[in-house]
C-alpha positions as CSV (number, residue, x, y, z in Angstrom):
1,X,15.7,-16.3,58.4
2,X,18.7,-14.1,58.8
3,X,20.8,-13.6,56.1
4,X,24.4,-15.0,56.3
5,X,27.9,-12.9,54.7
6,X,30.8,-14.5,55.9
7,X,33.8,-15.7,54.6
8,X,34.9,-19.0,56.1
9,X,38.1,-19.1,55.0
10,X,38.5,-15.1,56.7
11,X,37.4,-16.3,60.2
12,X,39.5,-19.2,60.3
13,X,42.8,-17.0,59.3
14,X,41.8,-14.6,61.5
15,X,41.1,-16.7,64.9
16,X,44.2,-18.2,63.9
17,X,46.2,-15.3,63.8
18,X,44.6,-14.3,67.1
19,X,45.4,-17.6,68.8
20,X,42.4,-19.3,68.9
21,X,42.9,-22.1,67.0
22,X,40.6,-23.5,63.8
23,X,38.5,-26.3,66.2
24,X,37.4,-23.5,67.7
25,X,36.0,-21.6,65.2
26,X,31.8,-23.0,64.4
27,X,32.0,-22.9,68.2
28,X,33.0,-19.6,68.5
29,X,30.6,-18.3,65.4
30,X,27.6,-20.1,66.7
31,X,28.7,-17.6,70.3
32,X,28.8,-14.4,68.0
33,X,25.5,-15.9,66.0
34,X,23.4,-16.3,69.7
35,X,23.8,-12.8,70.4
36,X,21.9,-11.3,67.6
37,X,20.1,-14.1,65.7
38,X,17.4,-14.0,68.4
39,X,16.3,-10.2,67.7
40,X,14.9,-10.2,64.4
41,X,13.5,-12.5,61.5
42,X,12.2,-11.9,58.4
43,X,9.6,-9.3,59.2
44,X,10.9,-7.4,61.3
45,X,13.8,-4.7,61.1
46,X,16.8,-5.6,62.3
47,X,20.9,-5.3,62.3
48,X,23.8,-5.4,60.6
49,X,27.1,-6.8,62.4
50,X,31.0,-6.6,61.6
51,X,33.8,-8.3,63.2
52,X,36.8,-7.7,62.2
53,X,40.6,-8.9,64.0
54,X,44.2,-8.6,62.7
55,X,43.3,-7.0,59.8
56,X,40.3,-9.8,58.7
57,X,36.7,-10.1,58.6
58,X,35.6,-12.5,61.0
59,X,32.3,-12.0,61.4
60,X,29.9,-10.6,58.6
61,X,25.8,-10.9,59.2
62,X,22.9,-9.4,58.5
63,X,19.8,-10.2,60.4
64,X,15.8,-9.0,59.8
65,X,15.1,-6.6,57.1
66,X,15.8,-3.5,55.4
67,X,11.9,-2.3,55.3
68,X,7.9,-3.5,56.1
69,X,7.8,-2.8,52.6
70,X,9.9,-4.8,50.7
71,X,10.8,-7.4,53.3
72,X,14.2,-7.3,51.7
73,X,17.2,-8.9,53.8
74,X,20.1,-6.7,55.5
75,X,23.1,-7.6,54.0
76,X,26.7,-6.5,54.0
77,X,25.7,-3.7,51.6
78,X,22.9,-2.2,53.3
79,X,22.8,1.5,53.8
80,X,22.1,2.8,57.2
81,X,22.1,5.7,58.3
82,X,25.5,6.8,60.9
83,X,23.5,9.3,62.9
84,X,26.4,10.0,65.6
85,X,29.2,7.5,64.1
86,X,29.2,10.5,61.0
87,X,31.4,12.6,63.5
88,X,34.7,10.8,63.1
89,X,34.0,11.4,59.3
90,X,33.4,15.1,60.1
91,X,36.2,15.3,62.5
92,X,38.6,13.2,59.6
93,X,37.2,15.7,56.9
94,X,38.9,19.0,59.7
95,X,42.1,17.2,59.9
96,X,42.5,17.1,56.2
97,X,42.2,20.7,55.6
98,X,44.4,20.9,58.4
99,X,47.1,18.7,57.0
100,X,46.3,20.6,53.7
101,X,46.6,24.1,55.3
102,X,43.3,25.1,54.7
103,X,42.0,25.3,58.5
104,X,43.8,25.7,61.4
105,X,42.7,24.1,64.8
106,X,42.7,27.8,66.3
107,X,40.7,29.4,63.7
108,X,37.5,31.3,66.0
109,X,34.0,30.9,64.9
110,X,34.4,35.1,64.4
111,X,37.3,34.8,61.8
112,X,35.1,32.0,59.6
113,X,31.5,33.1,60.1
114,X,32.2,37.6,59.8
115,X,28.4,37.6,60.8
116,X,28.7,35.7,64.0
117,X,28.4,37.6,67.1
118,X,31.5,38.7,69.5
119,X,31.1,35.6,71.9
120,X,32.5,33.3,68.8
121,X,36.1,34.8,69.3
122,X,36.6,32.8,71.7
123,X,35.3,29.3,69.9
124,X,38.3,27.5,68.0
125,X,38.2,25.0,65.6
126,X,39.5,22.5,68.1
127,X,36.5,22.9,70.3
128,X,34.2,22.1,68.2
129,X,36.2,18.6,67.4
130,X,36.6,17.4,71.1
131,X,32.7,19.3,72.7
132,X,34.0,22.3,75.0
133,X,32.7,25.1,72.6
134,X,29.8,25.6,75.1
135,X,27.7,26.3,72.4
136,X,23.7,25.8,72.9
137,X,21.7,22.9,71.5
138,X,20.2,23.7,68.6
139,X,17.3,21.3,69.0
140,X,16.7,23.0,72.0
141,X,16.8,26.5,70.0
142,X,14.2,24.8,67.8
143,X,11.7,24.9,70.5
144,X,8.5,27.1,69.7
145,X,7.3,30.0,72.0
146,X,4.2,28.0,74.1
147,X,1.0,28.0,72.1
148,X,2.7,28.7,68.7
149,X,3.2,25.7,66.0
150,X,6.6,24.1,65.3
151,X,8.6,25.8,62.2
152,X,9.7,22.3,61.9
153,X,8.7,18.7,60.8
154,X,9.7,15.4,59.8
155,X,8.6,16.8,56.2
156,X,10.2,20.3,56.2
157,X,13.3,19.9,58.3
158,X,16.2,21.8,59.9
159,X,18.9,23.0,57.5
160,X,22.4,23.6,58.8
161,X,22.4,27.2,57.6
162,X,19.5,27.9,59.7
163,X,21.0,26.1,62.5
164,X,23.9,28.6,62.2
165,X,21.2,31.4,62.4
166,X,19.8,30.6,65.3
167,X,23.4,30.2,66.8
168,X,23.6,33.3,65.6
169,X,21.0,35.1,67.7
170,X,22.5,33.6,71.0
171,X,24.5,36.5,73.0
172,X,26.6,33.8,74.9
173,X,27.7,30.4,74.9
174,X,26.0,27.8,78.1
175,X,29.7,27.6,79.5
176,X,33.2,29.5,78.5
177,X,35.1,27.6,75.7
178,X,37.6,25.2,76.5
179,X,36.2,25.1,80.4
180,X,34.1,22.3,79.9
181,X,33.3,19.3,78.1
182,X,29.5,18.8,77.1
183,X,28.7,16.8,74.0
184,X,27.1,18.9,71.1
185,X,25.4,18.6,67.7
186,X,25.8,22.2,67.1
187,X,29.4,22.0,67.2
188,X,29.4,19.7,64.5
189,X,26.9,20.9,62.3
190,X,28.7,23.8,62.3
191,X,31.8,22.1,61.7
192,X,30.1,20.5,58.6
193,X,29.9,24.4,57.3
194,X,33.3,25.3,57.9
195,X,34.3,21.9,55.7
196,X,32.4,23.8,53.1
197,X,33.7,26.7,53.6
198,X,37.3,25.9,53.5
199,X,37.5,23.5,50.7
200,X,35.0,25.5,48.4
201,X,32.6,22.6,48.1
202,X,29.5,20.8,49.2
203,X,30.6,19.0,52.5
204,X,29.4,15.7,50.9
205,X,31.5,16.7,47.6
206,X,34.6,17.5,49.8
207,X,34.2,13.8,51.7
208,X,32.8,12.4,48.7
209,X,36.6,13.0,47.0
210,X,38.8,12.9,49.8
211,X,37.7,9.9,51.8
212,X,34.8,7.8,50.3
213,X,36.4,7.4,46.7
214,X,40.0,6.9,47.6
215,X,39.2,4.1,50.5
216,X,36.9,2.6,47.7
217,X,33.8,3.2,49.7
218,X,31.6,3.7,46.7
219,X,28.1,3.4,48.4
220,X,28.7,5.8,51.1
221,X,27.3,9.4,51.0
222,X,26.4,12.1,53.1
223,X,22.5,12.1,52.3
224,X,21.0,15.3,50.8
225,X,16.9,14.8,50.1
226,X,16.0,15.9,46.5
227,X,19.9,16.0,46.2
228,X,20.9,12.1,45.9
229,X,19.7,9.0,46.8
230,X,20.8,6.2,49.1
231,X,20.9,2.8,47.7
232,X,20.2,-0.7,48.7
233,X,18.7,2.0,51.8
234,X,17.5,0.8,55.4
235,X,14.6,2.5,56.8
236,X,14.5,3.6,60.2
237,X,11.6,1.5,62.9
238,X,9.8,2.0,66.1
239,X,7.8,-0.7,68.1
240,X,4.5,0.5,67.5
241,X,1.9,-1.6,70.3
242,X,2.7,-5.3,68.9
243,X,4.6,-4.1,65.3
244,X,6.6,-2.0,64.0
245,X,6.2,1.6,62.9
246,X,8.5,3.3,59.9
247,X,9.8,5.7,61.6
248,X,13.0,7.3,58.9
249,X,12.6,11.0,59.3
250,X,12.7,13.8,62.4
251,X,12.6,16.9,61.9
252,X,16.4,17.1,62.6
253,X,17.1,14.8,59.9
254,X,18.2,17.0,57.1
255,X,21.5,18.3,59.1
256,X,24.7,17.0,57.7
257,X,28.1,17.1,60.0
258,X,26.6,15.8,63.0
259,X,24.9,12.9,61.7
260,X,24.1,13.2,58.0
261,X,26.0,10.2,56.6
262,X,24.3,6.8,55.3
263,X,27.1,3.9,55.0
264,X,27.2,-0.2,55.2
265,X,29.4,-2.7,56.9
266,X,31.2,-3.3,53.1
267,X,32.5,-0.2,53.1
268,X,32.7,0.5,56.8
269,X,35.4,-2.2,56.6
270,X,37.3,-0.3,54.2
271,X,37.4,2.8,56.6
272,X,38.9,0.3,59.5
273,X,41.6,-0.6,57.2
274,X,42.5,3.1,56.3
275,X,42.1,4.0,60.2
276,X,44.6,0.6,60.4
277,X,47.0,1.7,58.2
278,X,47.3,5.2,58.7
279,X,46.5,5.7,54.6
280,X,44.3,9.2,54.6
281,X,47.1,10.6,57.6
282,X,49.9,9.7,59.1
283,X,50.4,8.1,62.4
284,X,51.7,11.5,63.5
285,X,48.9,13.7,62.0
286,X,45.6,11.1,63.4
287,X,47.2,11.3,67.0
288,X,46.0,14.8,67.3
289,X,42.0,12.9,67.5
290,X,43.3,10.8,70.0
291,X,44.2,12.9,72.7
292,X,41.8,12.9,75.3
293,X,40.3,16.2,75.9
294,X,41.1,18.1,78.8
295,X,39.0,21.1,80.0
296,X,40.4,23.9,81.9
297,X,37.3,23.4,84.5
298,X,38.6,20.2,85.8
299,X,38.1,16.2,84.5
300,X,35.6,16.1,81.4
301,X,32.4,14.3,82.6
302,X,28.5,12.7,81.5
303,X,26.0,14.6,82.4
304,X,25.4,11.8,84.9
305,X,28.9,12.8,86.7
306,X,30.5,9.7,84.7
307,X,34.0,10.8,83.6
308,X,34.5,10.6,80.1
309,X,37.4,10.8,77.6
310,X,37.3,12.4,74.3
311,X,39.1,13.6,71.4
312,X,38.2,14.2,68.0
313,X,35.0,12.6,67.0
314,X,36.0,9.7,69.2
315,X,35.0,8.5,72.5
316,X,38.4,7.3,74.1
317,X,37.5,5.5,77.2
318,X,38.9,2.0,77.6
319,X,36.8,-1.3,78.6
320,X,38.4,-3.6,80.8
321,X,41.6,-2.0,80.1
322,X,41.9,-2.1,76.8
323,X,42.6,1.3,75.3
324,X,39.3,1.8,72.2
325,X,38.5,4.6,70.2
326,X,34.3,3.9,69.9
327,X,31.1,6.2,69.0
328,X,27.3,5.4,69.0
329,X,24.6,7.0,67.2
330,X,20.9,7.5,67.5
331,X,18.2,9.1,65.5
332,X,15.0,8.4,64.3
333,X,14.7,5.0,64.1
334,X,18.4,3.8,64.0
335,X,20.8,3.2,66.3
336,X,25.0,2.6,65.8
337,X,27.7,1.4,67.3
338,X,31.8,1.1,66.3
339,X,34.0,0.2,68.5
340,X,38.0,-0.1,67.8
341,X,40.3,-1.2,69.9
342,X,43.8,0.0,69.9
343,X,46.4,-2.8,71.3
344,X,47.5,-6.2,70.3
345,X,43.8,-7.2,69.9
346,X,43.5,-5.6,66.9
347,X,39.4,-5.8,66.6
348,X,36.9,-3.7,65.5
349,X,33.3,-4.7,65.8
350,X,30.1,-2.0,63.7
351,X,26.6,-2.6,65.0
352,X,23.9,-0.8,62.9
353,X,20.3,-1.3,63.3
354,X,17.7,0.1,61.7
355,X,15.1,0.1,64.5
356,X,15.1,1.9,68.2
357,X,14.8,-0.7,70.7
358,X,18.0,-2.1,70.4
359,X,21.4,-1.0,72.1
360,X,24.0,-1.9,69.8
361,X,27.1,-0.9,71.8
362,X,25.6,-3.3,74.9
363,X,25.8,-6.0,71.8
364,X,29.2,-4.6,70.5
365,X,30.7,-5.1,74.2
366,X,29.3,-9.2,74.4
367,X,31.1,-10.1,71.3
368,X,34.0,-8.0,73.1
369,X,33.2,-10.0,76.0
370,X,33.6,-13.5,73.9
371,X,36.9,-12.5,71.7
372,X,39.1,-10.9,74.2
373,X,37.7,-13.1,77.5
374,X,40.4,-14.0,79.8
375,X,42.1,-16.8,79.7
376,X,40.7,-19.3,82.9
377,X,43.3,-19.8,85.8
């Protein structure tokens, strides 16, 4: 059975507050309830989902279970892992130095790494925030000569400095900076570095005391094996025939600005406050990540020809014209999904689920569907 975490009292406030009145609200929870109490049970992995609206939580389940092992029930304070969603923390961590004046969004790759080679003059900061550095993928980098044996596995992963050295031995980036927009890992594992670099600490130190522990989100971490340990931890799944397979480690796992962060919707809730109310920046200072990108090349675009809008470490694209900010992740066995929107609505709904057959932002968008449907002519 999934496991219920809702405050009644919260989602009537809420709807209130949002105009839909309290007769409407077991209605409208048994609506939200149908779209994810169907995917899991009690052994099977599953999901974790947050709704939140003017300011409230609305909307609070957990559904299936943290591992094969245990068989113990997501809840509100199970750990998942981010994967993709860690960029907005990467890309909040830049604009604090900033605001600090540590880092500047001009500084070049050359003037922070002295070993990097001469096509890193023309990488700033500020490309590696909004994806226009052009720089290669470094999991394609990681790909063996044919016949030879991988340096790398789920048990002896990828570190970000070697990342940085095989970004190293590249004489040219795929595109010239700023020209283009094409989403990149590299660009934010490398930004993870610079954090490092600049505030003369561990990048899970520096977020550690200048976001996590300020918003009060005391069970988030950016995950370091042998280094700390994740509790109350979901493990990453993969259908496997009929079951399920554990599937919590790649051999990319180990990298830290790009994906590295583990976090649950009880604290996730506190970071959509603080986005809310402006408490790490100022209105002025966060509109810089809101800015949609615009490449010197022309409209910024999907690899499928899609146009796309985005600034730092957020997606910016609106859904049936309502202005969001939203990013998904994906990794071994996990998939995310946060989605904000930014006018009257005032909503925020987090998918994270710890198993790879699910799209959470296609289940994010039906509860979007259900809270902000017209109104019938």
């Amino acid at each position: 059975m999934a496991r219920h975490l809702f405050s009644i009292a919260a989602l009537a406030g809420a709807l209130l507050l949002s105009g839909i009145g309290a007769s409407g609200d077991s209605a409208r929870e048994k609506q939200l309830d149908a779209i994810f109490a169907p995917l899991a049970d009690a052994k099977s992995p599953g999901l974790a989902v947050l709704v939140r609206q003017n300011g409230q939580t609305v909307f609070e389940r957990g559904y299936g279970v943290r591992d094969l092992r245990s068989l113990r029930p997501i809840d509100a304070r199970t750990n998942f892992r981010l994967a993709s969603c860690t960029k907005q923390f990467t890309a909040m961590a830049v604009m604090l130095l900033v605001h600090d004046g540590k880092m500047r969004y001009d500084t070049t790759l050359a003037e922070i790494f002295p070993g990097f080679p001469a096509y890193g003059k023309s990488i700033a900061v500020r490309n590696l925030l909004n994806h226009t550095s052009g720089l290669a993928d470094y999991e394609d980098l990681m790909q063996p000569p044919p016949g030879q044996p991988s340096r790398w596995s789920d048990t002896h992963q990828i570190q970000d400095a070697e990342v940085l050295a095989l970004l190293e031995r590249q004489s040219a980036t795929k595109f010239p900076p700023g020209a283009k927009w094409e989403y990149s890992n590299s660009g934010y594992v490398l930004l993870g570095m610079i954090i490092a670099k600049a505030s003369a600490q561990p990048f899970g130190a520096f977020l550690r005391q200048r976001i996590f522990a300020p918003l009060g989100m005391n069970h988030t971490l950016v995950f370091e094996k042998g280094k700390n340990e994740v509790q109350d931890r979901a493990y990453g799944h993969s259908k496997s025939g009929e079951g399920w397979q554990e599937t919590d480690q790649s051999p990319t796992s180990a990298t830290l600005g790009d994906g590295g962060i583990y976090s649950s919707l009880e604290d996730l809730a506190k970071w959509d406050e603080a986005l809310a109310r402006h408490t790490l920046l100022s209105e002025s200072e966060m509109r810089d990540a809101l800015i949609p990108v615009a490449p010197a090349g022309g409209p910024a675009r999907q690899p499928d020809g899609k146009p796309v809008s985005y600034g730092f470490g957020w997606f910016l694209d609106p859904y049936q014209e309502h202005p969001r900010m939203w990013h998904s992740g994906g990794t071994m066995g996990f998939r995310t999904n946060i989605q904000r929107f930014l006018d009257n609505n005032h909503l925020t709904i987090i998918v994270l689920c710890n198993r790879s057959d699910l799209d959470p932002g296609a289940l994010a968008l039906k509860v979007v569907d259900i809270l902000l449907a017209r109104p019938q002519p």
